[in-house]
C-alpha positions in Angstrom: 0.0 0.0 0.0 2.9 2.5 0.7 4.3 1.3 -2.9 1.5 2.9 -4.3 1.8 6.2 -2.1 5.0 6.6 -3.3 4.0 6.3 -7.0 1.0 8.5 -6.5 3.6 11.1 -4.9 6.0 10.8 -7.7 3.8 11.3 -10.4 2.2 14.4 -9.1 5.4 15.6 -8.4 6.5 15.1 -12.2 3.4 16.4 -13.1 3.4 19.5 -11.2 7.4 20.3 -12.1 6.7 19.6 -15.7 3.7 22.0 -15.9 5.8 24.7 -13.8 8.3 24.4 -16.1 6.2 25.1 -19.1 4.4 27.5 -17.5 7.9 29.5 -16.5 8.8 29.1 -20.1 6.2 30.6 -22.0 5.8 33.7 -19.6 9.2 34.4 -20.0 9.0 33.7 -23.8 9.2 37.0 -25.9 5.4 37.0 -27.4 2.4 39.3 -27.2 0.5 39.2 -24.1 -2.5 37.4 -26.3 -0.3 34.8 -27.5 0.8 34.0 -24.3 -2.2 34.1 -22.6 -3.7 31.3 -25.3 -0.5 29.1 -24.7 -1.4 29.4 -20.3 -4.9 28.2 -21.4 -3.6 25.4 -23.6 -1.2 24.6 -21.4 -3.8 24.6 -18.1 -6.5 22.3 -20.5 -4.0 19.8 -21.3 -2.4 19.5 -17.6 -5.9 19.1 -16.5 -6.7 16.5 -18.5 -3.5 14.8 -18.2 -4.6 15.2 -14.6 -7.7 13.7 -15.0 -7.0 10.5 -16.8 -4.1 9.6 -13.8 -7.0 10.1 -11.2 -9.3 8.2 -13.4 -6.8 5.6 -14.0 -6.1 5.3 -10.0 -9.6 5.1 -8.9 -9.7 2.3 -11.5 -7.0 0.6 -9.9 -8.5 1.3 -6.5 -11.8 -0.5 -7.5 -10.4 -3.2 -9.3 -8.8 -4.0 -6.0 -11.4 -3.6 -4.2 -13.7 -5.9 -6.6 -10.9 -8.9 -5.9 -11.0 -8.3 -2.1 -14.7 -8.6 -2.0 -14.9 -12.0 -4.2 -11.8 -13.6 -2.0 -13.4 -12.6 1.4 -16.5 -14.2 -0.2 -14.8 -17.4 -1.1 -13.4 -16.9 2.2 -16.6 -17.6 4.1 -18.6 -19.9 1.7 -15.6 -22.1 2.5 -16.0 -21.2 6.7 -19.4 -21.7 6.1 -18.7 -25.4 4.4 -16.4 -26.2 7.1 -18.5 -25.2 10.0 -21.3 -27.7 8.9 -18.9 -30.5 8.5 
C-alpha cells in the first residue's frame, strides 16, 4: 500500500514540475501578451486532463482492488461456512 503512495507522490510531483516548467517558459518567452495568454490556457486544458485520466486511471485501480478483495473474502466464508457444517 505504501508502494503505491509513493508512486502517487511521484507522479504528481513530475506532473506538477513539468507543468511549472512550461508554464515559467512561456511567460518568460518574448510574445504578445494574447499569444501567451492562449499558450497558459492550452497549457492549463491539457495539464488538467492529463490530470484527469491519472486520477481516473487510480480510482480504476483502487476498484479493481477492491472488486478482488470482495470475491476472495466471499470465497473466504462460503468455504467457513462449508467447514462449519462439517
Amino acid at each position: 500500500m505504501r508502494s503505491k503512495k509513493v508512486v502517487v507522490g511521484v507522479v504528481a510531483g513530475v506532473l506538477t514540475g513539468v507543468a511549472a516548467g512550461a508554464l515559467l517558459g512561456i511567460l518568460f518567452a518574448p510574445k504578445k501578451g494574447s499569444e501567451t495568454r492562449e499558450k497558459i490556457n492550452k497549457l492549463v486544458g491539457e495539464f488538467g486532463n492529463l490530470a484527469k485520466d491519472k486520477f481516473n486511471d487510480l480510482l480504476d485501480g483502487i476498484i479493481e482492488k477492491f472488486e478482488n478483495t470482495s470475491d476472495e473474502v466471499s470465497e473466504l466464508t462460503q468455504r467457513s461456512e462449508k467447514k462449519l457444517k462439517k
